[in-house]
N, C-alpha and C positions, 0 to 999 in steps of 0.2 A: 493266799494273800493274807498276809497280818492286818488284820484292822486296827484302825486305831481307837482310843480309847471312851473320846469321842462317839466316834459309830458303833460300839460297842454298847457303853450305856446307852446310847439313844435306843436301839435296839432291843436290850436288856425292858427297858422303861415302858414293858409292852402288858396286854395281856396276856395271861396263863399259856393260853392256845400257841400261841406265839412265841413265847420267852423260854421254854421246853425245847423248842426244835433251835433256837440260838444256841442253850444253853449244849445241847447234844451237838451240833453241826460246828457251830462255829469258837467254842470258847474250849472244846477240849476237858468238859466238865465229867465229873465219874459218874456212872449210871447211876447211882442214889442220889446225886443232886438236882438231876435233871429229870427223873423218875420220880420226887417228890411233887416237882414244878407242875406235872401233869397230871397228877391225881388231884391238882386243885379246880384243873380245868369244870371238871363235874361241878363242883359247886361254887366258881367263882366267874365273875365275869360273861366270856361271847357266852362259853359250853352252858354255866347255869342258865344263861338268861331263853339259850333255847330250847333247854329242856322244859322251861318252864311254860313255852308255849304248846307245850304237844297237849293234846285233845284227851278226855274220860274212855276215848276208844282204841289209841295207839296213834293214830297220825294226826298229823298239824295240818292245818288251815281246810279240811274238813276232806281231804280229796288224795288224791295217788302223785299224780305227776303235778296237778293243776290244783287248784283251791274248790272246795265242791261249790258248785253250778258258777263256776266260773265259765262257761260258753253258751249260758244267758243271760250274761251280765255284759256290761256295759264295757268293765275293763275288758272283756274279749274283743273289744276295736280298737282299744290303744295299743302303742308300739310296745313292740319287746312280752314278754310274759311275766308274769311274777316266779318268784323265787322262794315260796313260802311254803308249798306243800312238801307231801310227807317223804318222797324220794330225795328232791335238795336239801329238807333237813339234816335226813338221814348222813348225807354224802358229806354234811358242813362237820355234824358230829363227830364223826370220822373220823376225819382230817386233820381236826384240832388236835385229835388222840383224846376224846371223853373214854371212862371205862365202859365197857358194856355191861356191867353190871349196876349200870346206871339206870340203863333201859328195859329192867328186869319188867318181864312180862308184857315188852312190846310185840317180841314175836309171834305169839297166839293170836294179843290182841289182834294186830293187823291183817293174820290169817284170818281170823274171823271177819272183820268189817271193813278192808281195805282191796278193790278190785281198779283196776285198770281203766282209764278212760279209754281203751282201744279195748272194746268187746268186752268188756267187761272181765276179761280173765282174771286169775288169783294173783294177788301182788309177788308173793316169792317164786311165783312160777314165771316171772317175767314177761314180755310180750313180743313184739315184732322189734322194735326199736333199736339197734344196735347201742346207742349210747344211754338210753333207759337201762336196758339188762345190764350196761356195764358196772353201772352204778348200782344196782341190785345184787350180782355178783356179788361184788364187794363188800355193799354193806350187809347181804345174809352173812356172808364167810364171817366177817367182824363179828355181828349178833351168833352165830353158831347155828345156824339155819345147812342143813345139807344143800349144799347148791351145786352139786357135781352135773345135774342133769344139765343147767344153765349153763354152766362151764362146758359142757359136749355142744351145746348152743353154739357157740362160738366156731368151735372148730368144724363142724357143719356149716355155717353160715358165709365162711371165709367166700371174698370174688376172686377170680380168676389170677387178678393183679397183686395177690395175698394180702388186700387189707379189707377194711368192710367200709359199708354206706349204709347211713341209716335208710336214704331213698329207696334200696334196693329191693327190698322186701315189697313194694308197691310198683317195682317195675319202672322207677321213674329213673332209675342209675344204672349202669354195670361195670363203672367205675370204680374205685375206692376214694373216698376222701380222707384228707389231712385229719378233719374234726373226728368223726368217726373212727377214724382208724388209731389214734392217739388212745380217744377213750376207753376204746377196747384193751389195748393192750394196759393199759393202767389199770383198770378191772380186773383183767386175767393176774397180772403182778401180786394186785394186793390180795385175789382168793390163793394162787399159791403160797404164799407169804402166813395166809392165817392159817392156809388145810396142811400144808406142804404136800400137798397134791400136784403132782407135775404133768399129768394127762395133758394138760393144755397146753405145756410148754411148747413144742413145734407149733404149732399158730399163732403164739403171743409173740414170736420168734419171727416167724413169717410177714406179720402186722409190723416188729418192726424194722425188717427187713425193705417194706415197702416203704418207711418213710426214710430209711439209710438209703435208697438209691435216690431218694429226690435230694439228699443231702439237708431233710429237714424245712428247704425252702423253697426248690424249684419244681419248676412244672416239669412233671417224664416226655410231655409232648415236644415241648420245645424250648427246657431249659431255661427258658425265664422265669424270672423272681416270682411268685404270688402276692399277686397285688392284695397291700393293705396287711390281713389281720396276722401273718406272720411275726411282722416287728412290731405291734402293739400290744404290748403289757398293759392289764389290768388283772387286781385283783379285787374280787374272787373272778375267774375266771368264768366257773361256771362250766359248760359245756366244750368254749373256744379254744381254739388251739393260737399259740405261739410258737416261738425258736424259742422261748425261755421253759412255759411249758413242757414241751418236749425232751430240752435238755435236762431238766429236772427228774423227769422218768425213766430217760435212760443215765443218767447216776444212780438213780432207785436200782434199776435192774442189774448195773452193772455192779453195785455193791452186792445183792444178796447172790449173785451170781459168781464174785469174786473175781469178774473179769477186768480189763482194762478197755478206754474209751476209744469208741472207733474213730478211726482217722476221718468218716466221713461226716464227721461231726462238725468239722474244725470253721465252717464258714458261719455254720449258726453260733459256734461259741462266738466270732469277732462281728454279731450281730449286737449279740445279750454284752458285751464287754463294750461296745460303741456307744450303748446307750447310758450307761455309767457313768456320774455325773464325777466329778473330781473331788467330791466330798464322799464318794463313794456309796450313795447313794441311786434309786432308780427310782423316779418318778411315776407316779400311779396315773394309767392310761383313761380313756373315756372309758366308765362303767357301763355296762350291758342293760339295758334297758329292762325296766319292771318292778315290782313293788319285791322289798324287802321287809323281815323282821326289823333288823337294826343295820349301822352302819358298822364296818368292822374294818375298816382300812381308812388313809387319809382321802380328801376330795380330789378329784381329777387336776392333773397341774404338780401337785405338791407331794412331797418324797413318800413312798408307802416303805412301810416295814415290812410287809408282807415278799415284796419285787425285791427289797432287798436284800432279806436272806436268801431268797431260792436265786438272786442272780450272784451272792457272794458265795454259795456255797457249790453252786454249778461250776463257776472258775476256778474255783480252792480246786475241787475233784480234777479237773481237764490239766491246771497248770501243774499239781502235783502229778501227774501222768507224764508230763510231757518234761 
């Protein structure tokens, strides 16, 4: 879809983190102009302002997953968790595309003084969590951390139904979930992507195999919709899964893979497509409860830029397909 010029600047008129992935996805800009855009992210804007939170030790707000002695504190009773420690950082840094030689000498540090709120294990060696390790995955392969053993993680860990649950590991599932099973494969993607390590590839294949037969939205049991967080856009996501979401990963995989979109895609695209406002436009959903660094997307109600690109450029990919 041609946008117009309008949604374009509006768009453009973003932060670093932001205006990089327009400038690549949607304006058909040459890799030196949109490769400049993102080497600002380091020092301008979302990427500076959280680099500039990270801690004398390597990680932010004192702790792994959680904020340290966050589970004798008081916000350990309020809704939702905070979004501040050293693993969401990590994941937010990421994503933006900050360089990693930004974070020179986080790796050590964090081997050295960063363990797991689950037993205390070593932060690169990941834990039980399936959606923790995803994100770990990912962000060692990004920092250059060997993370093949994690990566075997995975394809051990697979359920029956070929996706994973984070519950499983404590026996409380033998299911696969939507949430979990998205993250994973978005994990697996981005450590092949940095290692070009393909060991994992049949599992990350299998992961999303299982959310192609649900067609992204429906239950395997009985084919009804999944109530609620399917069709609700928000960004930053964070851990949740959508149909926009998901759509978004598999363009990701179907790009580095050079394949084309599966047909059983096609009910979630006229999910993410319905919600699309006529100014072209998608409005930012209820955010996920808990304390943040900063705000980095518009308030709930009003147009994000963030729902924007990833729902204008999921359709660009499917419509050019079809």
């Amino acid at each position: 879809m041609a946008i117009s010029t309008a949604l374009r600047d509006w768009l453009l008129d973003s932060d670093p983190s932001l205006r990089w992935q327009v400038e690549r996805d949607l304006t058909d800009a040459p890799p030196e102009f949109w490769e400049a855009t993102r080497a600002r992210v380091t020092t301008e804007g979302f990427g500076a302002a959280l680099l500039s939170r990270q801690d004398a030790d390597g990680k932010w707000a004192g702790g792994a997953h959680f904020p340290g002695g966050f589970f004798d504190s008081a916000e350990a009773q309020t809704p939702g968790q905070p979004w501040v420690a050293t693993s969401w950082s990590l994941k937010d840094l990421r994503e933006w595309g900050v360089d990693a030689a930004a974070l020179e000498g986080t790796v050590e540090k964090l081997a050295a003084n960063c363990r797991w709120e689950y037993e205390d294990l070593p932060f690169w060696g990941g834990e039980v969590d399936v959606c923790i390790n995803a994100f770990t995955l990912a962000s060692g392969a990004w920092l250059g951390v060997d993370m093949s053993e994690l990566a075997r993680w995975f394809v051990t860990h697979r359920l029956a139904d070929g996706g994973w649950n984070c519950e499983a590991e404590e026996g409380r599932s033998t299911r696969s979930s939507f949430h979990s099973t998205l993250n994973a494969v978005v994990g697996l993607l981005a450590y092949e992507r940095r290692t070009g390590d393909t060991s994992a590839r049949d599992a990350r294949h299998g992961g999303e195999e299982y959310l192609l037969r649900r067609r992204l939205l429906y239950r395997e049991s009985t084919g009804e919709v999944v109530d609620g967080f399917v069709s609700q856009f928000t960004y930053p996501h964070r851990y949740r899964y959508s149909a926009l979401t998901a759509l978004d990963h598999f363009r990701d995989a179907a790009l580095l893979e050079g394949t084309r979109p599966d047909r059983r895609l096609a009910d979630a695209v006229e999910v993410v497509r319905a919600a699309r406002r006529p100014d072209g436009t998608w409005l930012q959903g209820t955010p996920l409860a808990g304390r943040t660094w900063f705000a980095v997307d518009a308030p709930e109600g009003e147009p994000s830029r963030w729902l924007t690109l990833f729902g204008t450029r999921v359709l660009d990919w499917w419509d050019a397909a079809a």
